[in-house]
TORKOL-4160 file (C-alpha; in steps of 0.2 Angstrom, whole numbers, padded with zeros to 4 digits, m for minus):
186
<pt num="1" X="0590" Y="0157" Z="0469"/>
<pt num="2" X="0597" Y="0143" Z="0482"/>
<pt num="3" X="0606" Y="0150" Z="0495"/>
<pt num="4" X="0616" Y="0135" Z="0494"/>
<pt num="5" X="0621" Y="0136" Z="0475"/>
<pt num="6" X="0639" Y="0142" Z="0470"/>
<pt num="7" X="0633" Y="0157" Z="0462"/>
<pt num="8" X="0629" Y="0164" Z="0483"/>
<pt num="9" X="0641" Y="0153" Z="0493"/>
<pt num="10" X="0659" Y="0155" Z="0483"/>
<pt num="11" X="0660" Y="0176" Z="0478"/>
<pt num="12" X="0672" Y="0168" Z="0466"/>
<pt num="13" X="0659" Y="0155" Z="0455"/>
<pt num="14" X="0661" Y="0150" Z="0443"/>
<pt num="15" X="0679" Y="0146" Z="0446"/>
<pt num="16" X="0684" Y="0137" Z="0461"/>
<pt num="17" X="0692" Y="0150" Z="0473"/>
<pt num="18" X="0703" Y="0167" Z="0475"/>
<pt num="19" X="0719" Y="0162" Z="0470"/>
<pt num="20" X="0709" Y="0153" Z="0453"/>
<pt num="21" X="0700" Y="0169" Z="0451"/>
<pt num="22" X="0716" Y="0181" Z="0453"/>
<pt num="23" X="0726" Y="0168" Z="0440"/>
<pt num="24" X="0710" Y="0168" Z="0426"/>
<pt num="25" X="0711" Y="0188" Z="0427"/>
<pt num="26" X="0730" Y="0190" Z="0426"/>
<pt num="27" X="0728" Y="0178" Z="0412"/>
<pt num="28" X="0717" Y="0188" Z="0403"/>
<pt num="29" X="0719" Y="0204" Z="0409"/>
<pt num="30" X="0738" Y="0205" Z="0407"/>
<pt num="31" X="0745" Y="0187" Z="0408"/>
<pt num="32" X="0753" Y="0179" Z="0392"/>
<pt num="33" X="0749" Y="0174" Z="0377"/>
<pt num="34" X="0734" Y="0159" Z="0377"/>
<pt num="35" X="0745" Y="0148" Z="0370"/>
<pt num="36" X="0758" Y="0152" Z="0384"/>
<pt num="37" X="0747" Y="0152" Z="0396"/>
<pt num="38" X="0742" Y="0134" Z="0391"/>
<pt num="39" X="0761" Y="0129" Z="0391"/>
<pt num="40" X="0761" Y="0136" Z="0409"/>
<pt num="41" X="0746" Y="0125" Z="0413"/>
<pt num="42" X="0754" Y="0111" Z="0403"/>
<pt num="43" X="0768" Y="0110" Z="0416"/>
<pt num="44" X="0766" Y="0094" Z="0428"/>
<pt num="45" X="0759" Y="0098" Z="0440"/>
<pt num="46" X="0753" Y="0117" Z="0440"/>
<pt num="47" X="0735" Y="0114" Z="0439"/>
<pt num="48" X="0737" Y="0101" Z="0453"/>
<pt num="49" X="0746" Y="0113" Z="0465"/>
<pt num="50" X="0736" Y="0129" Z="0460"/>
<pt num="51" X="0720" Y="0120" Z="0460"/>
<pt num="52" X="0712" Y="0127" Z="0444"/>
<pt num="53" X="0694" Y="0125" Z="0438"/>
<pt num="54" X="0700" Y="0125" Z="0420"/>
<pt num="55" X="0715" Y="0117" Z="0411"/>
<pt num="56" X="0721" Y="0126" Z="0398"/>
<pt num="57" X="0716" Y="0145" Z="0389"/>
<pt num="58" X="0701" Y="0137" Z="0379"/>
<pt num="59" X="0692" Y="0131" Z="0393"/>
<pt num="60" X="0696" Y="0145" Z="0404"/>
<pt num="61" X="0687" Y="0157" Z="0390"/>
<pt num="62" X="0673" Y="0144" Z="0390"/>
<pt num="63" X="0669" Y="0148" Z="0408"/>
<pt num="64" X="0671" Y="0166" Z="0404"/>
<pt num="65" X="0658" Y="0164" Z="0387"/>
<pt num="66" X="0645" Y="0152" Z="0395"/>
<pt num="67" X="0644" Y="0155" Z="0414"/>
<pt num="68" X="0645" Y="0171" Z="0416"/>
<pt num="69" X="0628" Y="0181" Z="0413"/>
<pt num="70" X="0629" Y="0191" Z="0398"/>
<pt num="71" X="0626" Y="0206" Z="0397"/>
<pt num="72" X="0621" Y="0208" Z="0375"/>
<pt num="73" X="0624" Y="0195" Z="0362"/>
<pt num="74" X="0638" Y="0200" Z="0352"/>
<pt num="75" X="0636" Y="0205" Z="0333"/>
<pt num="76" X="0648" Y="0203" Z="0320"/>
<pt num="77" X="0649" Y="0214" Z="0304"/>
<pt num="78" X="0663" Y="0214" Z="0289"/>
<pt num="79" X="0671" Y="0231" Z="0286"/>
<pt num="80" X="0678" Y="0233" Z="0269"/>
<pt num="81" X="0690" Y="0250" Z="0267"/>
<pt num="82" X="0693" Y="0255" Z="0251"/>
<pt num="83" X="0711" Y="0254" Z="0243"/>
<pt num="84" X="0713" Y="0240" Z="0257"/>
<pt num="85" X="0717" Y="0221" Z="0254"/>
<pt num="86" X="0709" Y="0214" Z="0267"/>
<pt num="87" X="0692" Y="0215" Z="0275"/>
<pt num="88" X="0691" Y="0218" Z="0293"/>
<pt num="89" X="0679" Y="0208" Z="0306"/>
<pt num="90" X="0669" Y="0222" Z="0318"/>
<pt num="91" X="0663" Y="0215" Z="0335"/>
<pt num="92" X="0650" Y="0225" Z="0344"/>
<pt num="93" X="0637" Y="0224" Z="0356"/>
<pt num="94" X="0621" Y="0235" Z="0358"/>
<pt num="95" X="0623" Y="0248" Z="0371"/>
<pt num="96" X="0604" Y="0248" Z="0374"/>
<pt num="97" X="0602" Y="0229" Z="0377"/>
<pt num="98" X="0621" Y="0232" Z="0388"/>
<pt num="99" X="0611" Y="0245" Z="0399"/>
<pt num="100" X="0596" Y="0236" Z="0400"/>
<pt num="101" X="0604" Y="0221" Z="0407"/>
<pt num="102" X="0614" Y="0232" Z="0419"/>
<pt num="103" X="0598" Y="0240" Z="0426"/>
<pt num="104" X="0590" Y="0223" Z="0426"/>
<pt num="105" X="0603" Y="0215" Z="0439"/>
<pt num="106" X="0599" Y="0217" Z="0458"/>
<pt num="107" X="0620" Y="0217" Z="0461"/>
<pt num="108" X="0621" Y="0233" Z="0454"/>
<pt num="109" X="0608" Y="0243" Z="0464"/>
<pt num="110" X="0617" Y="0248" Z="0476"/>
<pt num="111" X="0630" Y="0254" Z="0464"/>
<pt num="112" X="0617" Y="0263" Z="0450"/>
<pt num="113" X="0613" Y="0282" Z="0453"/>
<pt num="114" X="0596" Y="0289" Z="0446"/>
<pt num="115" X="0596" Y="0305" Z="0448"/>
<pt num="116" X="0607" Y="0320" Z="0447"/>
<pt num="117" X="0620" Y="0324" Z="0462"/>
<pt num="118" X="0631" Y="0339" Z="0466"/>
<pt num="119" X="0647" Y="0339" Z="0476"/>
<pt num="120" X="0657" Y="0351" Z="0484"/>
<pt num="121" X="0675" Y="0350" Z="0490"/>
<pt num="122" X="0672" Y="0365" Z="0502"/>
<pt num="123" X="0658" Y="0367" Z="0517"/>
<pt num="124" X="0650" Y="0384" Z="0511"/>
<pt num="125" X="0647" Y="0373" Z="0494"/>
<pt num="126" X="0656" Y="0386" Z="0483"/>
<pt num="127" X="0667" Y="0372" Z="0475"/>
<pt num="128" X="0658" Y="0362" Z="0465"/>
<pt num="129" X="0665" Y="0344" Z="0458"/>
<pt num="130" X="0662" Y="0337" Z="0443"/>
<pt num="131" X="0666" Y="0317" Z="0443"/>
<pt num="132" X="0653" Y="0305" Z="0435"/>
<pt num="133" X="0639" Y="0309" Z="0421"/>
<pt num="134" X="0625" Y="0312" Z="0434"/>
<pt num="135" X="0634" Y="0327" Z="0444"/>
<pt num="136" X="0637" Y="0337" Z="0428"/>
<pt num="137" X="0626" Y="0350" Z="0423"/>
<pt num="138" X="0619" Y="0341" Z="0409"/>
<pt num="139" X="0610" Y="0329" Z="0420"/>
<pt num="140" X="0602" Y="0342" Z="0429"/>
<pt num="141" X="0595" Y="0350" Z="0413"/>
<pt num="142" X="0589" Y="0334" Z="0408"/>
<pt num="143" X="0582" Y="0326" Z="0422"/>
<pt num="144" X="0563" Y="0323" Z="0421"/>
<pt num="145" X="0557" Y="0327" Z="0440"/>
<pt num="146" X="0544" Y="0313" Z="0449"/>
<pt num="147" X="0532" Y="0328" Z="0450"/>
<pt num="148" X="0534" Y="0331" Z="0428"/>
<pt num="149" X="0532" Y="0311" Z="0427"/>
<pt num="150" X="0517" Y="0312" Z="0441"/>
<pt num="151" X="0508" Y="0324" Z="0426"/>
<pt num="152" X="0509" Y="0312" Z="0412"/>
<pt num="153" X="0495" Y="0302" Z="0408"/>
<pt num="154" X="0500" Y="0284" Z="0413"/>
<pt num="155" X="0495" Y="0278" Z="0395"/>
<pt num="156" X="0507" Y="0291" Z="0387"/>
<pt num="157" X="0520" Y="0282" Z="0400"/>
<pt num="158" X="0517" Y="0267" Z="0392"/>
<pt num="159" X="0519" Y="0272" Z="0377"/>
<pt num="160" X="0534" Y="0281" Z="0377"/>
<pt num="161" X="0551" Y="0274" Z="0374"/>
<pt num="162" X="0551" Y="0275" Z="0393"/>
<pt num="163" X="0546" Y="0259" Z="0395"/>
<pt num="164" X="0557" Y="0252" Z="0385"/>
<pt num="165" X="0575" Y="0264" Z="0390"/>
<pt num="166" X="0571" Y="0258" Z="0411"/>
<pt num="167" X="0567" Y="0244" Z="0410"/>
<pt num="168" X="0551" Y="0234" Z="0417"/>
<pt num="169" X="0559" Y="0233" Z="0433"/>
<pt num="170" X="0563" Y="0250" Z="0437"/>
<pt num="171" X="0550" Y="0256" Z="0426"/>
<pt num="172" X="0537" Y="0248" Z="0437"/>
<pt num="173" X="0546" Y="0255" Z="0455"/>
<pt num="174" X="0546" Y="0271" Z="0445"/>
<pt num="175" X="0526" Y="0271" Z="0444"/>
<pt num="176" X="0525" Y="0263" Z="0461"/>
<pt num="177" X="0535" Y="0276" Z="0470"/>
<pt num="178" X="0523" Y="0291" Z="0459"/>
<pt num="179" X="0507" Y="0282" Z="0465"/>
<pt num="180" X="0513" Y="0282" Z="0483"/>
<pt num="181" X="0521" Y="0302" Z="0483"/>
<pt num="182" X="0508" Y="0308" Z="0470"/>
<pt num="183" X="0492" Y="0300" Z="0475"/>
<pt num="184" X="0491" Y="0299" Z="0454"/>
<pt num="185" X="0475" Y="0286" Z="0450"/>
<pt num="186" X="0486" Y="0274" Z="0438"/>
């Protein structure tokens, strides 16, 4: 990526600036209705002043739909209920794909945990904490140790649904970092 594209110069892109930025997500997060929102925008003047990269609540979803990435293509199924009238439009996303794309993205790295943790509130560790997924003891049971993957023939690897739940990316750091700390042949 150019260092000089929006995307790495403005921490803002794709609108214009803070106050833009702060303005799109109180419009969507708590702001009015769109059609209010678009009255507000419609006001002579405001988007002048305020400097906006969008003019009115289509537009601003448009920037929100086409240039952000996404993270799964939505899917759209029809729920009929029984004894009900009406039919009822279902908008989802495939969790897999979701994660997939979040592992994928080199801004969440620094943020992504891979292995279990434990915390303690106290020096002589006797109060532990539980707080995210990964320091909860179900992690720990489940975590498949470097030295159990190290075991595993590297075609059984690529086989598996390993592959596929990692990612290429991590996937292939995953087999780098076994090779270097193992000395396994793959």
């Amino acid at each position: 990526m150019n260092p000089n594209s929006p995307q790495i110069s403005n921490p803002y892109y794709p609108v214009a600036g803070k106050m833009d930025f702060e303005i799109a997500e109180w419009a969507i997060q708590q702001g009015p209705t769109q059609s209010a929102f678009t009255t507000f925008l419609d006001i002579e003047g405001v988007r002048e002043k305020l400097q906006l990269s969008y003019n009115n609540s289509r537009a601003l979803n448009q920037i929100i739909d086409h240039e952000l990435p996404a993270l799964a293509d939505w899917s759209k199924s029809i729920i009929h209920v029984d004894g009900l009238e009406d039919d009822f439009e279902l908008y989802m996303r495939d969790p897999v794909e979701i994660i997939k794309a979040l592992w994928a993205n080199p801004a969440y790295l620094e943020y992504m945990t891979y292995a279990p943790e434990r915390h303690f509130s106290d020096d002589a560790k006797k109060d532990r904490m539980y707080d995210e997924m990964t320091s909860g003891d179900w992690c720990w049971k489940t975590q498949v140790s470097i030295e159990k993957l190290a075991k595993v023939e590297s075609s059984d690897i690529l086989d598996s649904r390993l592959y596929y739940l990692m990612g290429p990316r991590l996937f292939q750091s995953s087999l780098a970092l076994i090779k270097r700390t193992s000395g396994h042949p793959f």
